[in-house]
C-alpha positions in Angstrom: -52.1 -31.8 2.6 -49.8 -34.5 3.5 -50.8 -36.1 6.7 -48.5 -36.3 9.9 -49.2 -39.6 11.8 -48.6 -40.3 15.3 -50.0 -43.5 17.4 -51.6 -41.0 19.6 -51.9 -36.8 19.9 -52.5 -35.0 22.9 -54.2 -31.5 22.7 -53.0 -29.4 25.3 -49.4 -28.6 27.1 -51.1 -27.7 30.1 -50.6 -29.8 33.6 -52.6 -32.6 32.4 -51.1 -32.9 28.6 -47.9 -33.2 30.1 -49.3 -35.7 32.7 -50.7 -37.8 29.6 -47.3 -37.4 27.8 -45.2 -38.4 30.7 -47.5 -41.6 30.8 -47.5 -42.1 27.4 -43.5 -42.6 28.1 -43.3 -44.8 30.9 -46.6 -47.2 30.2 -46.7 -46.7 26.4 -43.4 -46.8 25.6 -43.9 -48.3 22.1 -46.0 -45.8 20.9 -45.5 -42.5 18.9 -47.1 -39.3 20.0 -46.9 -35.3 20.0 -48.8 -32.5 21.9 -50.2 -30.4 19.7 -50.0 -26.7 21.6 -51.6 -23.5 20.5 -49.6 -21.5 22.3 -46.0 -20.1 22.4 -45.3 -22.0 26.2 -46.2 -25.3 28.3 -48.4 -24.1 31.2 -51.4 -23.1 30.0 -53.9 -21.5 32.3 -50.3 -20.6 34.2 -49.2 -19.5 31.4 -52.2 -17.2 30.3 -53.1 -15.5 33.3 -50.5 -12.8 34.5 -52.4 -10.5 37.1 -50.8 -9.3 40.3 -50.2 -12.2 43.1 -51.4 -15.6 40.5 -51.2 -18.5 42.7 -52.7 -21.8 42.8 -55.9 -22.2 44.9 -55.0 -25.7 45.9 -52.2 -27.1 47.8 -49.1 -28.2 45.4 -48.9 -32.1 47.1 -51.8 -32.8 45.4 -51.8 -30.5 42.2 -48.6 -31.2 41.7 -47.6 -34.5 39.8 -47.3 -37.9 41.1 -44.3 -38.7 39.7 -42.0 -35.7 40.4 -42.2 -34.1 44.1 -43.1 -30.9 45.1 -40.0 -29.4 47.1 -40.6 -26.1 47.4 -41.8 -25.0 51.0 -44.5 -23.3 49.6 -47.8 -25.3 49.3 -49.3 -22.6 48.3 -47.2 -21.7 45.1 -47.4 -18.3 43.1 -47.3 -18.7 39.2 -44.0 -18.1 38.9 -42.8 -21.3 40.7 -45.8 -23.2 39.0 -44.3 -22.7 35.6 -40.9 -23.5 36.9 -41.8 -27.0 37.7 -43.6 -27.5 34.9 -40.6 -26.4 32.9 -38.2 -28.8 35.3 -40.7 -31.6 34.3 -41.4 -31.5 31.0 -36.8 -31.1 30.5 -36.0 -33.9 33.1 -38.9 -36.2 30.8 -37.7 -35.4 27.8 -41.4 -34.4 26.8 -40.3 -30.5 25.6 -38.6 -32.7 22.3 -42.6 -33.9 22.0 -44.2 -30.6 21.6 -45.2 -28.8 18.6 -46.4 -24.8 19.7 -48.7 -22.9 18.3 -50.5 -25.4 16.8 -53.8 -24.9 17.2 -56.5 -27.0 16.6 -59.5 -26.5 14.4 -61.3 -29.6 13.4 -61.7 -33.3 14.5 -62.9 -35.7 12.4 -62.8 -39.6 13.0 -63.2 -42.2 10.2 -64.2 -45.7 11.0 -63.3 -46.8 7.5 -59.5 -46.0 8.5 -59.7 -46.4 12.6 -58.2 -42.7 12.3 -58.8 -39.1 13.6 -57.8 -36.4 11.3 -56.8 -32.8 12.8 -56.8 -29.8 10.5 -54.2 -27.4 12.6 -53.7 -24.0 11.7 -49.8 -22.3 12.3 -48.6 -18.5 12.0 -45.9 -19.5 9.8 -48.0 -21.4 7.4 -50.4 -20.1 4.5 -52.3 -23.2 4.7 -53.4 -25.6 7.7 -51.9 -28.6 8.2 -53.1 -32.5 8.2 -52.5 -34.4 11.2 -53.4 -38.0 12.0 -53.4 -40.3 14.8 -55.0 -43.9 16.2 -55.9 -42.1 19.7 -57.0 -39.1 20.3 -56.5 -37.0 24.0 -58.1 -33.9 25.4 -56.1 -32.0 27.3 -57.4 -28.7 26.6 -58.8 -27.2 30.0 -62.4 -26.0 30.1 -62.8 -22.2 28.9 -62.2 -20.0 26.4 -58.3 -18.2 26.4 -59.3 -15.6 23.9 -61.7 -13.8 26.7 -63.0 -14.0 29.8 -66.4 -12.9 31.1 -67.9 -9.6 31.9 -71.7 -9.1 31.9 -73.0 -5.8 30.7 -72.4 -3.0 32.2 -74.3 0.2 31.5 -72.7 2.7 31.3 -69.4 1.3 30.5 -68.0 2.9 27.8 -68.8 6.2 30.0 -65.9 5.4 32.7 -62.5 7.0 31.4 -60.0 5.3 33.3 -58.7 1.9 32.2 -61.1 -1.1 32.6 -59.1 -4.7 32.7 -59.9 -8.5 33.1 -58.0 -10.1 34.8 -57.9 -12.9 32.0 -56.1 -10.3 29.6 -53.9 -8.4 32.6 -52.0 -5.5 31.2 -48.7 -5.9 32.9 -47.9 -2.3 32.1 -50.9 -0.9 33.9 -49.6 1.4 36.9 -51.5 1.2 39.6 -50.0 2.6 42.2 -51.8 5.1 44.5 -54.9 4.4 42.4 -58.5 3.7 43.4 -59.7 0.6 42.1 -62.7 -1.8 42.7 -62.5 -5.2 41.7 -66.2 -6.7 40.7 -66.0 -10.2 41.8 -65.8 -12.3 45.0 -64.6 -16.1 43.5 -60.5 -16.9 44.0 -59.4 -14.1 41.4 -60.4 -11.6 43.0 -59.8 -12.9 46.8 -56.0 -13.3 44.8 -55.8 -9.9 43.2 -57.0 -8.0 45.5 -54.2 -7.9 48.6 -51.6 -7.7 46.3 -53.3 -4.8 44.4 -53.5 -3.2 47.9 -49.8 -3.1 48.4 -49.5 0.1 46.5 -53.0 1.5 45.5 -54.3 3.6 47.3 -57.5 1.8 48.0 -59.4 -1.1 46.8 -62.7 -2.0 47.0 -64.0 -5.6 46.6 -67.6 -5.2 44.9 -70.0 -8.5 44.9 -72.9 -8.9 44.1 -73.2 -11.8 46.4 -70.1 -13.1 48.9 -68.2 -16.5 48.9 -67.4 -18.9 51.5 -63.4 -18.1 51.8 -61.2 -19.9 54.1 -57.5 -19.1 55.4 -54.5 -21.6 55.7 -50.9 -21.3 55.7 -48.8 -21.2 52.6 -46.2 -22.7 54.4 -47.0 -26.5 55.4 -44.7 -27.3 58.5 -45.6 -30.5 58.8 -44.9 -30.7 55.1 -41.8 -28.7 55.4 -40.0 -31.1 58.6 -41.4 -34.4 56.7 -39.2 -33.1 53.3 -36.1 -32.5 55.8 -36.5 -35.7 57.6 -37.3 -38.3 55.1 -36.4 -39.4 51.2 -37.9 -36.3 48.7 -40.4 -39.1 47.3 -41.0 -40.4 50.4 -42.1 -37.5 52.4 -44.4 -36.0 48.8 -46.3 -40.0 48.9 -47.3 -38.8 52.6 -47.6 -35.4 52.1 -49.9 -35.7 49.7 -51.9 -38.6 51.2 -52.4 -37.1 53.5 -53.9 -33.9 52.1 -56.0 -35.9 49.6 -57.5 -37.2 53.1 -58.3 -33.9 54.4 -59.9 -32.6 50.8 -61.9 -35.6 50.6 -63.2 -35.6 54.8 -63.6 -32.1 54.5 -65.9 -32.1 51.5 -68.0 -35.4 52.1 -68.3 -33.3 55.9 -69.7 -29.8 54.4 -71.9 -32.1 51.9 -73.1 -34.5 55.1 -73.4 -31.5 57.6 -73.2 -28.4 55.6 -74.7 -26.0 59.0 -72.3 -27.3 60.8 -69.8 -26.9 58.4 -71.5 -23.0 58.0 -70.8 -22.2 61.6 -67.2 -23.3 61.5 -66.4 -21.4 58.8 -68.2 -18.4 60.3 -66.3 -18.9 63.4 -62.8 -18.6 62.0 -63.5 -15.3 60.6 -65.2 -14.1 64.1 -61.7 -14.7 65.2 -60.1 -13.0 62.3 -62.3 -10.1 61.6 -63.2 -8.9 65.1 -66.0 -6.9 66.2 -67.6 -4.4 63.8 -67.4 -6.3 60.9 -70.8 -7.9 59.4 -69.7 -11.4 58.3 -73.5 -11.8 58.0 -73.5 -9.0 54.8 -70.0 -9.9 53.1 -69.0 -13.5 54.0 -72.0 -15.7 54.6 -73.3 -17.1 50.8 -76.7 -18.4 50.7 -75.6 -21.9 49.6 -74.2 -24.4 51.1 -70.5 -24.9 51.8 -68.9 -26.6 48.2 -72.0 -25.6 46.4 -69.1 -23.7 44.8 -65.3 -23.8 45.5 -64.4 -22.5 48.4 -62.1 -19.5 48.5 -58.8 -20.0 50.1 -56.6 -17.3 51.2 -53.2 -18.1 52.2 -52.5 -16.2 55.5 -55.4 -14.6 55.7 -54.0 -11.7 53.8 -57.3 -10.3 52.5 -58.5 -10.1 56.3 -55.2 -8.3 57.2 -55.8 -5.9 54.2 -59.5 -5.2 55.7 -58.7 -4.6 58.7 -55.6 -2.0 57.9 -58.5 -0.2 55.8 -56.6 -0.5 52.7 -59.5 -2.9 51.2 -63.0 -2.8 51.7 -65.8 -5.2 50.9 -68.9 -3.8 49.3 -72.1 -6.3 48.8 -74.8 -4.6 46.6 -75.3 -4.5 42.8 -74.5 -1.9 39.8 -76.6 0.3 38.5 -73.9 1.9 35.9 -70.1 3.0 35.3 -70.0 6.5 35.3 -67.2 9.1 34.1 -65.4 8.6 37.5 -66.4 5.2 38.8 -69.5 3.2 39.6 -73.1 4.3 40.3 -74.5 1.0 42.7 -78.2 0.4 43.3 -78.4 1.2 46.8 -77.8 5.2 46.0 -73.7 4.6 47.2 -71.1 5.7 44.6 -67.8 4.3 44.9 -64.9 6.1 43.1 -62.4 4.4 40.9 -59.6 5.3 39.1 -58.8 1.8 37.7 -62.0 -0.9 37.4 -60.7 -4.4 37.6 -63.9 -6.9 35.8 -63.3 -9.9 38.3 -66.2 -11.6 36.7 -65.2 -15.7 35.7 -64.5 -17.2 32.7 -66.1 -18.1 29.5 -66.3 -22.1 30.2 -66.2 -23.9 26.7 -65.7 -27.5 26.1 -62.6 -28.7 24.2 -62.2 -24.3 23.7 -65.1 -25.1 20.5 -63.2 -27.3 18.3 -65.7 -28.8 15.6 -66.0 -32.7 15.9 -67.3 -34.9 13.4 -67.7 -38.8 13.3 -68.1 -40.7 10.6 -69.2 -37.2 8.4 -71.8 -36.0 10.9 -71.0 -33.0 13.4 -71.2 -34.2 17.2 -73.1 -32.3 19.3 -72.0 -33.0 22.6 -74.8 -31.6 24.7 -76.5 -34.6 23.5 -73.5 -37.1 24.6 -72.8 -38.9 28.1 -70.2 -39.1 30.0 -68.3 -42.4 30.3 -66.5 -43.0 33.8 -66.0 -39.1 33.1 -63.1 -39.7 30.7 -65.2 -41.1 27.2 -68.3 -40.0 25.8 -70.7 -42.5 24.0 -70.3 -42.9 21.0 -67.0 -40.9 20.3 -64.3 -43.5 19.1 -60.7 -43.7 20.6 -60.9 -40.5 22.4 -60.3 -39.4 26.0 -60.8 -35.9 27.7 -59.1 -34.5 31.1 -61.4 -33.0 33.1 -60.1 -32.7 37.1 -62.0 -32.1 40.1 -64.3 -29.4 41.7 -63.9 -30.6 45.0 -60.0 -31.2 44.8 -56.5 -30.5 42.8 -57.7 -30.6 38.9 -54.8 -33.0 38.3 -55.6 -35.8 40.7 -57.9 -36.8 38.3 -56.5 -35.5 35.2 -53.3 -38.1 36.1 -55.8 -41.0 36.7 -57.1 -40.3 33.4 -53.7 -40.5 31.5 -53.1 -43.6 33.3 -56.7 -45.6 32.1 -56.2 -43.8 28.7 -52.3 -46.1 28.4 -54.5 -48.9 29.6 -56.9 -48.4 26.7 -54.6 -48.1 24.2 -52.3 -51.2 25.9 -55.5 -53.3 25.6 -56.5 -52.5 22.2 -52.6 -53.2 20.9 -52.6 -56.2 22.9 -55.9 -57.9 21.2 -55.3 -56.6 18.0 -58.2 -54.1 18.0 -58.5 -50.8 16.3 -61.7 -48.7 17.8 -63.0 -48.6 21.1 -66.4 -46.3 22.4 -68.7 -47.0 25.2 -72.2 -47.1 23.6 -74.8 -46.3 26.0 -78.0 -48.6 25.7 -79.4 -49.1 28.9 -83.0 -47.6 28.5 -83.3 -47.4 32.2 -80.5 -44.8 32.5 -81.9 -41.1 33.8 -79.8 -38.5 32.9 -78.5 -35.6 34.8 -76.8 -32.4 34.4 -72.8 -32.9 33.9 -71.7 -31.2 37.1 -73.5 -30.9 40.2 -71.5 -27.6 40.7 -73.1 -24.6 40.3 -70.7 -21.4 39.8 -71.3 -18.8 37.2 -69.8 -19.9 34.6 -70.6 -23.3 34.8 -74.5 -22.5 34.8 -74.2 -20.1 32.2 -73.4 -22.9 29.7 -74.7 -26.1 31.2 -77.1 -26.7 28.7 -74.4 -27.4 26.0 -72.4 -29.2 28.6 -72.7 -33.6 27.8 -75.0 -35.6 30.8 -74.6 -37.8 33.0 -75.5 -41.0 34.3 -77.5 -41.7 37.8 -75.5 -45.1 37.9 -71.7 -46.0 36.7 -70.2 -45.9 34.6 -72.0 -43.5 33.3 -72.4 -41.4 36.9 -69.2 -38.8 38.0 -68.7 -39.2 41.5 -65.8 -36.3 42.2 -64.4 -38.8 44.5 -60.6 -39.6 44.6 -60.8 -42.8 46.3 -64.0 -44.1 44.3 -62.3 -43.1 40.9 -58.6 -44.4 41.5 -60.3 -47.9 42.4 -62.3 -47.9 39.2 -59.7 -46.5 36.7 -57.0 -48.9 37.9 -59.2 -52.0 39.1 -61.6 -51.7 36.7 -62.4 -54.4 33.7 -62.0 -52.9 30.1 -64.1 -55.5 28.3 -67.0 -54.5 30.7 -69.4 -55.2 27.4 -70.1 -51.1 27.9 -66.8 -50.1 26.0 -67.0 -52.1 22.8 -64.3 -52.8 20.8 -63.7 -53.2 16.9 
């Protein structure tokens, strides 16, 4: 195979590979790269996922990019308007001439003899894979697995003869309408899916297993809204999303600091949405604390309204078995379905199970540490995106594109052609890589790397702390070494 070369190759044409590749632009302009993308369109996750009302479960001020405003009234976006941006973005950069899809990536290998990665890249069009090389090496590739999502085992589930559909693989021919469907699941797909399934089934039934904390808030921002008709574009998006980086931050470092009184709040905004006769206790109240997990948002509050019109209804208990006509619960209750919807998470993967090898040998990254939650020791010239859990995914991801141009600005500069942090301090105690504990995080956290109890080694999921250290901090701090 003959080997394509580029100064750097970003995996991913997701929101943060085409942060990295608008970065690589402006503060790398010297450089060569590509973005290496497995599938047919940029987008991905908003380009996968396809089920009935998609939206983003953050506000667009501060998922959206730092360099091109959000406009749109909606904070709240729904897919369709997503993807439109992304599209506007990656035309008006010139990045869509930068792209090479379906390309999808198998193996990784680094060599320290020639300061190189090599990428073996399979195509549809070609018999055999092709070589591709580069200097730097950046992960943009999400965190779970696009083939599937996950659904536990049922019994029984072959038994049930009506359809039976992740939301992860939507079937957008599926006809719905008038149908009886339950929805397992109580995390953001389903609180999505489900009012917008209710517009023309029949009935649908939310069944957890245990509830979510979910919160309502306007898709519309007014404030946002009369800021972008009164002031410059980029001057009213610098504020408006300030500003809501502000309220993310105080209202997370409140639930962590005071997480009852944070409980009761939450509690009493549905009081005044749900009314009398509905038990909040049962169906809304977790048993952890408030950003344990994400909080659920729902723009409106149109899941409450499609409660309380009796077109959805919430069902807390736990399955014993799909049957012919729906599903047998442990309790004794039977609820009826025509249509079984398997809100159940993802299938979280790091870097979607691409082989890695360094110098020959096969890294195992469950034995790895996180540097400043961008590098891992011992892995040369190669950065990973990996956002927030406590705020919009591409804060951080954009911070990391940035500190990944300073790297490779540094390393040009001095004439240097490796970098990796090495990790030696003997005192270091290790701990598990996200102190997050959803589903599908736990399920896999024992193949996930570690982390640090001290930086740079320690992930703080803090916006403020993180943009001081990527942009203040030194790059020769004798942690990062450099060859």
């Amino acid at each position: 195979m003959e080997p394509i070369y580029f100064d750097t190759i970003i995996i991913g044409a997701g929101i943060s590979g085409i942060s990295a590749a608008h970065y690589m632009q402006t503060d790398c302009p010297g450089k060569t790269y590509t973005i290496l993308e497995g599938r047919k369109n940029i987008g991905g996750t908003w380009d996968l996922f396809r089920y009935p009302g998609i939206r983003s479960d953050s506000d667009m001020y501060t998922f959206g990019f730092a360099f091109k405003p959000w406009t749109n009234p909606k904070a709240i976006a729904p897919r369709e308007d997503i993807i439109e941006y992304l599209a506007e973005t990656v035309k008006e950069e010139g990045i869509d001439q930068h792209i090479r899809f379906e390309h999808q990536l198998l193996n990784a290998s680094w060599s320290s003899e020639t300061a190189k990665w090599s990428l073996i890249v399979v195509t549809p069009n070609s018999v055999d894979p092709k070589l591709y090389t580069c200097s730097f090496l950046s992960l943009c590739m999400g965190y779970y697995r696009y083939d599937r999502g996950y659904t536990p085992v049922f019994a029984g589930y072959n038994d049930f003869k009506g359809p039976i559909v992740h939301p992860q693989k939507w079937d957008e021919t599926l006809d719905y309408t008038g149908k009886k469907i339950v929805v397992i699941g109580s995390g953001a797909t389903a609180m999505t899916i489900i009012p917008n399934l209710a517009q023309i089934a029949e009935h649908v039934t939310m069944l957890q297993r245990s509830p979510s904390y979910v919160v309502a808030l306007p898709d519309i921002d007014k404030t946002a809204v009369w800021l972008n008709n009164n002031l410059p574009k980029k001057t009213a998006y610098k504020i408006n999303r300030f500003r809501n980086i502000l309220f993310q931050r105080f209202s997370y470092a409140f639930s962590r600091s005071f997480p009852g009184v944070m409980k009761k709040a939450l509690r009493k905004k549905l009081e005044g949405r749900m009314g009398d006769g509905f038990d909040i206790d049962k169906h809304f109240t977790p048993a952890y604390n408030p950003w344990d997990q994400r909080l659920c948002l729902v723009p409106n509050g149109d899941l409450f309204r499609a409660i309380k019109s009796k077109k959805v209804s919430v069902v807390t208990d736990q399955i014993e078995k799909f049957t012919e006509k729906g599903i047998q619960l442990v309790s004794g209750d039977f609820l009826p379905a025509d249509i079984i919807v398997t809100a159940t998470g993802l299938n979280a993967a790091l870097f979607n199970n691409v082989n890695f090898r360094v110098d020959g040998k096969e890294v195992d990254f469950s034995e790895k540490v996180t540097y400043k939650s961008l590098m891992f020791d011992g892995m040369p010239n190669m950065t990973y995106a990996f956002g927030y859990t406590n705020a919009s995914w591409t804060l951080k991801c954009e911070m990391t594109s940035r500190y990944t141009c300073r790297i490779i600005n540094y390393m040009s500069k001095h004439g240097y052609k490796q970098c990796m942090p090495v990790q030696n301090d003997p005192d270091l105690v290790l701990k598990p890589f996200l102190d997050f504990n959803p589903g599908y995080v736990v399920r896999v956290l024992d193949k996930l790397p570690k982390m640090g109890n001290k930086k740079p080694w320690k992930i703080e999921q803090n916006y403020f702390y993180d943009k001081k250290m990527f942009e203040k901090s030194p790059l020769d701090d004798g942690i990062l070494t450099y060859k």
